[in-house]
Structures are given as structure tokens and as C-alpha cells.
Backbone bond lengths (Angstrom), bond angles and torsions (degrees), N, CA, C in turn:
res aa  C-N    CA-C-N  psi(-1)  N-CA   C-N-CA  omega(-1)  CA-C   N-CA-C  phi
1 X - - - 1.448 - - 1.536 111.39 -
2 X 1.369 123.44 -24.73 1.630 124.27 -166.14 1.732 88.75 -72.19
3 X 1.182 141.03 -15.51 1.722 105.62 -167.11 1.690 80.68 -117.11
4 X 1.276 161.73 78.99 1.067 156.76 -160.03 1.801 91.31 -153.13
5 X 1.554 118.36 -30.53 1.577 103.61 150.96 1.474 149.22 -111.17
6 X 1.710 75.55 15.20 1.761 85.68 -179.76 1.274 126.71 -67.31
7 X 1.201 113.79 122.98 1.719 114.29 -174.98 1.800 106.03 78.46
8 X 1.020 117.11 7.48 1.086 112.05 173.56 1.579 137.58 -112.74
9 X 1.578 123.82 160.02 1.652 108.56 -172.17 1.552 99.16 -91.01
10 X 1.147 108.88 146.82 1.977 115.99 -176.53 1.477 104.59 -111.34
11 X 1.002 126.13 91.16 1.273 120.55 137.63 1.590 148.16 -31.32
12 X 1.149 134.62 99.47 2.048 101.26 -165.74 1.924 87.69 -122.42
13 X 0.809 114.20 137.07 1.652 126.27 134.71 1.495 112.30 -25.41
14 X 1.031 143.23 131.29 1.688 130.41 124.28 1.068 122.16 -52.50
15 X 1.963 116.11 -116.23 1.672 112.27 174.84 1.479 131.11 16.27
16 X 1.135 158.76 98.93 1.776 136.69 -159.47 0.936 105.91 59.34
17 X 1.576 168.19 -56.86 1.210 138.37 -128.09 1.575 102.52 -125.90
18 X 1.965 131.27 -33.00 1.025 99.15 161.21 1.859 110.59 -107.64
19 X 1.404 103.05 10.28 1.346 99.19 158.26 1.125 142.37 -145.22
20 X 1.278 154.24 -126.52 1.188 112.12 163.70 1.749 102.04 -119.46
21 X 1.197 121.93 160.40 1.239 137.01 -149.54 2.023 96.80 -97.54
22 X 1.105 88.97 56.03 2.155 96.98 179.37 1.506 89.97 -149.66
23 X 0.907 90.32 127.35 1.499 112.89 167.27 1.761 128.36 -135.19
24 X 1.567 117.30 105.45 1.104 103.53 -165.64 1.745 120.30 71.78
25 X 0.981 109.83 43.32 1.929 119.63 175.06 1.736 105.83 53.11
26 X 1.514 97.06 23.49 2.142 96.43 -176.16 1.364 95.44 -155.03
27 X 1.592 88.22 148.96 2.111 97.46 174.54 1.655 93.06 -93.24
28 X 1.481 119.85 -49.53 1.294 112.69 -175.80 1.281 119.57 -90.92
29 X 1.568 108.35 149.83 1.474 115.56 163.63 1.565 112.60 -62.13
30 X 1.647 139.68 -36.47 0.759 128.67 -179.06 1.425 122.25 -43.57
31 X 1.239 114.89 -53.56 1.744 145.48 171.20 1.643 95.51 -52.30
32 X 1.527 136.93 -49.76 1.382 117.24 169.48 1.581 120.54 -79.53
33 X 1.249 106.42 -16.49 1.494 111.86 179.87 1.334 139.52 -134.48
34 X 1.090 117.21 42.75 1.374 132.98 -126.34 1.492 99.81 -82.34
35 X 1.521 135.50 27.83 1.517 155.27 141.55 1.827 101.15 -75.30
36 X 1.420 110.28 -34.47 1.981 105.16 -170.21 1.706 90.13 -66.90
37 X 1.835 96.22 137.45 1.232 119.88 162.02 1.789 115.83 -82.33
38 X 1.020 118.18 -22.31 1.801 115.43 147.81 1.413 133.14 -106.56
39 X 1.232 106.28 161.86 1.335 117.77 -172.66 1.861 105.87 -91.61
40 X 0.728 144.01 49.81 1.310 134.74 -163.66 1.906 103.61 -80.17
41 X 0.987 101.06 -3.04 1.824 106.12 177.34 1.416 111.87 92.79
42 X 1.800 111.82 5.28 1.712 118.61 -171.85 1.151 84.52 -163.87
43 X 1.806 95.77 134.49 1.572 91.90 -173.14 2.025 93.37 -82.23
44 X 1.088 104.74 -155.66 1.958 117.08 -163.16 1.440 100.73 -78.72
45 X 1.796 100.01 -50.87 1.260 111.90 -164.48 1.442 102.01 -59.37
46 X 1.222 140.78 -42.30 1.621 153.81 173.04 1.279 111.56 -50.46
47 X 1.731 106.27 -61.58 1.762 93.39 178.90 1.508 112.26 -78.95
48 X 1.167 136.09 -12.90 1.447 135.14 164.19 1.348 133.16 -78.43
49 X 1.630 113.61 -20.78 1.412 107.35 175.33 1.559 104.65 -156.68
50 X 1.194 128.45 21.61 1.494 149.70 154.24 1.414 129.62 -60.17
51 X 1.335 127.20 171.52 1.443 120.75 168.10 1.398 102.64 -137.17
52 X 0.973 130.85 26.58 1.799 150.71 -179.20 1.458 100.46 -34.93
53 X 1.333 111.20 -76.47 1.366 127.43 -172.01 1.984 107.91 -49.60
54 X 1.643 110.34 -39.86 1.289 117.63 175.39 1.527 121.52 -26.89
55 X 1.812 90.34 -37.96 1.834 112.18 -140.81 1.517 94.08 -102.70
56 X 1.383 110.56 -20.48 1.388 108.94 -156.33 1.752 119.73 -57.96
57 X 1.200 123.28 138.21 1.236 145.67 179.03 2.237 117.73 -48.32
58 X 1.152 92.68 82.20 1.622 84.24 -176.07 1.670 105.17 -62.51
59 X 1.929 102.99 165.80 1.609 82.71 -173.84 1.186 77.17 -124.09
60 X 1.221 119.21 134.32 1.833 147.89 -179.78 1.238 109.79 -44.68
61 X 1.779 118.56 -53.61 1.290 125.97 163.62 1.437 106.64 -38.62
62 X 1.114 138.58 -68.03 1.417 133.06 -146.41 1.523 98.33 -72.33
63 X 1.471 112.70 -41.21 1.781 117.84 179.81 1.171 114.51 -38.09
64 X 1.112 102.42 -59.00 1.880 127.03 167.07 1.336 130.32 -30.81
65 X 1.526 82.31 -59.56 1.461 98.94 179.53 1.391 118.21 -67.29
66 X 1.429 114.07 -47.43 1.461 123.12 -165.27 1.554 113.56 -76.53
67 X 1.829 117.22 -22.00 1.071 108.77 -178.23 1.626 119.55 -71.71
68 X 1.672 108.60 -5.81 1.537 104.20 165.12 1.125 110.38 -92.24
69 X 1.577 121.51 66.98 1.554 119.85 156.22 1.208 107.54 -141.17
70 X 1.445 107.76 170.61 1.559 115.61 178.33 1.301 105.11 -64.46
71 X 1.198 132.94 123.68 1.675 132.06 168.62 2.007 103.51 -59.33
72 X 1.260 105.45 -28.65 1.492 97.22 173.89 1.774 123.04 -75.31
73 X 1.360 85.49 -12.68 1.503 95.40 179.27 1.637 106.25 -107.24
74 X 1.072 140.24 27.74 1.448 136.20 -157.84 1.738 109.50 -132.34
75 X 1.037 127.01 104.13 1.268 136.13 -168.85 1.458 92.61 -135.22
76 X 1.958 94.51 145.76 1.393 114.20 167.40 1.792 98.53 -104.80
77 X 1.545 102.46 153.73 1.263 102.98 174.02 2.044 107.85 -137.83
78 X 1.084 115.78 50.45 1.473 137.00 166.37 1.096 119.00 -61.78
79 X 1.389 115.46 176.94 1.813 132.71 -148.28 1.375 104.67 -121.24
80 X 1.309 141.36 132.13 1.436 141.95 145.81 1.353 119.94 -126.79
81 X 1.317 115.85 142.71 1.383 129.16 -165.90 1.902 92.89 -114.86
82 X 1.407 121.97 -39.76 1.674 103.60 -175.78 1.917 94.48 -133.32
83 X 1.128 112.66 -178.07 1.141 150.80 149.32 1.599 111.38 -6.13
84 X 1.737 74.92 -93.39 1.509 96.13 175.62 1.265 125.39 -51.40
85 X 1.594 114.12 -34.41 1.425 110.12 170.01 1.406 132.58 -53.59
86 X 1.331 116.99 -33.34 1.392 140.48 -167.17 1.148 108.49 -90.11
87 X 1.686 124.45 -43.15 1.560 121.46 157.88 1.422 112.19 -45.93
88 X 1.195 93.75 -67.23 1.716 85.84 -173.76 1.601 120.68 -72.72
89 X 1.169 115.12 -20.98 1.867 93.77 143.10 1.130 144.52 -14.07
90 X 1.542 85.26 -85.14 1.300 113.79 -174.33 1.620 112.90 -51.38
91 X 1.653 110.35 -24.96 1.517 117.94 -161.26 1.998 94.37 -80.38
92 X 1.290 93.31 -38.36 1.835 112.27 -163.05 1.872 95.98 -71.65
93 X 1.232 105.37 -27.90 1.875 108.10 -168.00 1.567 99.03 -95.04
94 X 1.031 120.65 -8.86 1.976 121.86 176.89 1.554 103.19 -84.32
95 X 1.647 104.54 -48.45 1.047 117.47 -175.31 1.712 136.13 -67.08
96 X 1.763 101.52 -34.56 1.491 104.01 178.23 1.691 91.10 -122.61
97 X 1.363 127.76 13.32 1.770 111.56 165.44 1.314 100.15 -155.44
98 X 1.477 107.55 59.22 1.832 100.37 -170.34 1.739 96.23 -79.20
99 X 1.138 136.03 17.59 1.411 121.15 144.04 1.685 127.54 -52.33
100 X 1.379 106.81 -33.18 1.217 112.66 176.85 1.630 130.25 -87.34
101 X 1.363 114.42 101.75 1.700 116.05 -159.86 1.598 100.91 -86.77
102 X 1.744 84.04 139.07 1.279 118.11 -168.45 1.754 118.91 -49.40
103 X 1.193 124.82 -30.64 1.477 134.27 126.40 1.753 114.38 -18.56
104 X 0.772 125.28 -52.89 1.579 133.08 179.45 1.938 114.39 -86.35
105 X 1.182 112.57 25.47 1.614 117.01 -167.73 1.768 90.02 -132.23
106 X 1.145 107.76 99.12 1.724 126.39 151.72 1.083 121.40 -96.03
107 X 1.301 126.44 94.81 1.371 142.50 144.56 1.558 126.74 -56.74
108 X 1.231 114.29 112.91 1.309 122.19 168.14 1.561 139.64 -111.98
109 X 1.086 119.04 117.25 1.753 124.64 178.82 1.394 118.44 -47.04
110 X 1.622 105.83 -40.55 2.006 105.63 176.72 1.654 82.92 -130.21
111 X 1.830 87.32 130.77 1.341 95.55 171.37 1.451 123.22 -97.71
112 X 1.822 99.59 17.22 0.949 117.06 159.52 1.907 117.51 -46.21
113 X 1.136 99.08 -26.52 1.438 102.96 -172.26 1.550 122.03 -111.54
114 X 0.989 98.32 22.35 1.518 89.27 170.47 1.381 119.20 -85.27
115 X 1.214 123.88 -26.81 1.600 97.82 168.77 1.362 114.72 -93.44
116 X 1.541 133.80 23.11 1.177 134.77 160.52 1.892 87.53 -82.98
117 X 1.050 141.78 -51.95 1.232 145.68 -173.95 1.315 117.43 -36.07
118 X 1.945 108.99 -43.31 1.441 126.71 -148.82 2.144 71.29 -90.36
119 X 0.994 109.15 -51.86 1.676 110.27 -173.05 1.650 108.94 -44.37
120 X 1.266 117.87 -41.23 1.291 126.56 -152.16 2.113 94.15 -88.90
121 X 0.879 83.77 -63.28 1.773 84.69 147.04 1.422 150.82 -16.48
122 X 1.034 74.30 -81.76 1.803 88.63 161.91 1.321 110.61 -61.88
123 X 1.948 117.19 -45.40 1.717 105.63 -175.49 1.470 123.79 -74.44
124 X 1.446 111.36 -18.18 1.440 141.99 146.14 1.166 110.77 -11.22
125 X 1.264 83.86 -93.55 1.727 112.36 -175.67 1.339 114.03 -74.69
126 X 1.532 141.52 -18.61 1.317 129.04 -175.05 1.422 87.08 76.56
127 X 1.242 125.46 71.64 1.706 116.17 173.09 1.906 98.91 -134.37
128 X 0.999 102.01 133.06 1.778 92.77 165.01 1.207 113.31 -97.06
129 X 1.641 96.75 143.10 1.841 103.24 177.13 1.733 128.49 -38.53
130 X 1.213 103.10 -29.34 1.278 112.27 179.92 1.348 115.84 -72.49
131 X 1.334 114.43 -19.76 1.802 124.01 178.58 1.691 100.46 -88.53
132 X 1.248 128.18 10.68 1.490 114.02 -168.69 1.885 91.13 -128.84
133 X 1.551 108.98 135.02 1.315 117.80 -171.69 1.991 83.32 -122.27
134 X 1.216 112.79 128.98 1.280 140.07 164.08 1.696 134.05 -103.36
135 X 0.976 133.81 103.07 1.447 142.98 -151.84 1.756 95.17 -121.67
136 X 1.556 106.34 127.44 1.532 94.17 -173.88 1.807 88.17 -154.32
137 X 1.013 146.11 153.16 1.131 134.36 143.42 1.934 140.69 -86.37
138 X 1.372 99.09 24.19 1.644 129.67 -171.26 1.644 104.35 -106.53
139 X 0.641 127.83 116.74 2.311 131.25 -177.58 1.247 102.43 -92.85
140 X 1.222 131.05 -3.55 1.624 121.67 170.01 1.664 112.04 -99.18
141 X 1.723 114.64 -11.68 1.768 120.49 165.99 1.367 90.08 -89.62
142 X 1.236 129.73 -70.78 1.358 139.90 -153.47 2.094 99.03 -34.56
143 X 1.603 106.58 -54.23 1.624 112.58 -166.63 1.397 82.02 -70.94
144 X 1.142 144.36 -30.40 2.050 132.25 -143.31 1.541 68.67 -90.58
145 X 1.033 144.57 -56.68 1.557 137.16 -130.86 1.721 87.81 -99.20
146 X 1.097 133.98 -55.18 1.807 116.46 172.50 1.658 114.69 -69.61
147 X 1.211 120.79 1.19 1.345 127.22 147.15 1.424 111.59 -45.49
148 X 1.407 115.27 -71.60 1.180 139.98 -159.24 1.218 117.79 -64.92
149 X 1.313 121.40 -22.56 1.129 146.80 -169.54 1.655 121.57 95.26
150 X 1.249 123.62 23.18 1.222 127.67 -170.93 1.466 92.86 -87.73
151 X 1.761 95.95 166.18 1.515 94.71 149.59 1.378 132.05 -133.96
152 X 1.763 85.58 143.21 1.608 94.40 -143.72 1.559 99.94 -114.55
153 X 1.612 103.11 140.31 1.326 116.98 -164.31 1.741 118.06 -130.50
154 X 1.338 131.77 128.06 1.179 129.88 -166.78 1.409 108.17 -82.19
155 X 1.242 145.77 165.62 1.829 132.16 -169.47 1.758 82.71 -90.34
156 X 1.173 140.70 -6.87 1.975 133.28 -177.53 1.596 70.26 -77.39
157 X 1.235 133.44 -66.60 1.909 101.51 -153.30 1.179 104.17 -49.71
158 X 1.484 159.20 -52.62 1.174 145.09 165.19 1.447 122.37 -31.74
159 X 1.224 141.90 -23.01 0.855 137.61 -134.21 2.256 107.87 -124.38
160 X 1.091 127.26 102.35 1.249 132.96 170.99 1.450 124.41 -54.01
């Protein structure tokens, strides 16, 4: 696993992958809000006027892991549904991986698109798929993204 970022661009997930996926003693919003008509894993009232993300649990493994990379090469590629979520991201990702500059933090509304992202990227940048390592904790991006030729990694390969 140690040469799996050499020379390479890193992608990571947030949500699950650099922390842990509990928020507030619940994975689902249903379970905090059980009036929300979606499941988004936080109920509305949380990502709209909460500090959830503030509190959230970094996972040591990933700290670890990520500090052997190029910070120029190190991008998050995570999900936001409001505002507030993304502020306080951004506040929680300075704070427990401020290696990674804020220039390098893609937030997305449908995560339908993140490996159209990792594509758009690469043509961007003149990067080939094979130079981009992707870390996500979801198996339906992870296969779209080793489709593609990326390489795609579950947060258990990190994990002892």
C-alpha cells in the first residue's frame, strides 16, 4: 500500500472516509427526524441550522494515511446538500487535515458526479486516469471510477 500515492492525484471522500459517518448518536436523518420526507443521512433541520459536521469524528487512520502525500496533489471530492454544511467543512478540513488547500476541496450536490469530476480533471489538467487514486466509502462510485480507469479504493484498504 505505501507506493499506491506516489506520483499520484488523491482524491478522498469526506462523510465515512475522512470521518466517521455518525453524526449526533444517528447515521440517518430519518432516526433524527422522522417528519423528513428524505433520507439524505441528516435530517434538514441539522444540515441547515446545526453544527454536526463541527463535532464530527476524524479517523486517525486516514490522518496518517493522507499525510504521506503531496499536499499539492491532495484533493477532497465530497457531498453538500446546504450552506451550512460546506462552511462547516471547510472549518472541520483546515482543522484536522490543514495539509489540504482549500483550492483542492470539490464539493458536490449529486454525487452522481463525481467521477464525471475525476474525468473532467484529468482533461483539465492533462492528467491520465491511471495517475488519479480515489478513496470513497460508496461501491457503486468506487466500480464507476475503476471502470474508468481510476484507482479506486474503499477507506477498509486503509484500515488494519
Amino acid at each position: 500500500m505505501k507506493n499506491i500515492f506516489k506520483d499520484k492525484y488523491v482524491f478522498v471522500d469526506f462523510d465515512g472516509t475522512l470521518c466517521e459517518y455518525r453524526y449526533d448518536g444517528h447515521v440517518s436523518g430519518k432516526v433524527a427526524d422522522p417528519e423528513s420526507e428524505h433520507d439524505w443521512g441528516q435530517s434538514m433541520r441539522e444540515l441547515l441550522f446545526g453544527d454536526i459536521f463541527l463535532r464530527a469524528r476524524p479517523l486517525k487512520t486516514m490522518q496518517k494515511v493522507l499525510s504521506k502525500c503531496d499536499p499539492n496533489k491532495l484533493y477532497i471530492l465530497g457531498a453538500i446538500i446546504t450552506k451550512n454544511e460546506i462552511d462547516q467543512k471547510l472549518i472541520w478540513l483546515k482543522k484536522h487535515y490543514p495539509q489540504i488547500k482549500e483550492k483542492n476541496m470539490f464539493f458536490l450536490a449529486d454525487l452522481n458526479l463525481k467521477v464525471e469530476t475525476l474525468k473532467l480533471f484529468c482533461k483539465e489538467k492533462n492528467v491520465k486516469s491511471e495517475d488519479v487514486v480515489f478513496i470513497d466509502d460508496t461501491h457503486s462510485y468506487l466500480r464507476r471510477a475503476e471502470e474508468e480507469g481510476f484507482n479506486a479504493y474503499h477507506i477498509t484498504s486503509f484500515i488494519d
